[in-house]
C-alpha positions, 0 to 999 in steps of 0.5 A: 149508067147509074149504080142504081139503075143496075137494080131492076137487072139483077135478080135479088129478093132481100135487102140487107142493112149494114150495122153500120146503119144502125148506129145511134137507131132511132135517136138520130134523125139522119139514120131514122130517115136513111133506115125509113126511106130504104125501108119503103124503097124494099118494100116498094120493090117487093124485097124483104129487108133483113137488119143487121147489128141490132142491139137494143129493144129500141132498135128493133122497136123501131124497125118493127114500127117500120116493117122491117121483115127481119132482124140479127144481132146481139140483142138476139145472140152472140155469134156461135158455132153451127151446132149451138146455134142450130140447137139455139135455134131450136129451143128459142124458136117461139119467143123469137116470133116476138119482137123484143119489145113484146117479150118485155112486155111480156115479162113485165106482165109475168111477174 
């Protein structure tokens, strides 16, 4: 058996991509073609895809070009307790609905 044919056995909804993926995004054509092709393949699976260790508005530029349907990292926020970040969560819950090269827009248009 192949470790990919174990796939349609098991009952999944998300794809998480490692951090690990997200190095050098979207410079490097490797990683480009590596995020975009399992990108397509969640989608063409009906998974939602959830990236992790986004850190730059060219990340998430890029992973929203793509359809990525969600996104963590420290572009986002740092780490925190269950509590602050509840409560994070909810005095930032509209600006999170932007992807981040919306919300320099955004300010750009702001001032």
């Amino acid at each position: 058996y192949s470790a990919l044919s174990c796939l349609w056995k098991l009952p999944f909804t998300k794809l998480k991509l490692d951090k690990l993926f997200m190095h050098n995004l979207p410079q490097e054509e490797s990683n480009r073609t590596m995020v975009e092709s399992l990108v397509r393949l969640a989608g063409a699976l009906n998974l939602e895809v959830v990236a992790e260790g986004v850190e730059t508005p060219e990340q998430a530029e890029f992973l929203c070009g793509i359809g990525c349907n969600a996104m963590q990292g420290f572009l986002y926020s740092t780490p925190r307790p269950e509590q602050e970040a509840t409560q994070w969560l909810k005095n930032n819950r509209q600006q999170g609905r932007q992807n981040p090269a919306e919300k320099q827009q955004n300010k750009r248009l702001s001032h």
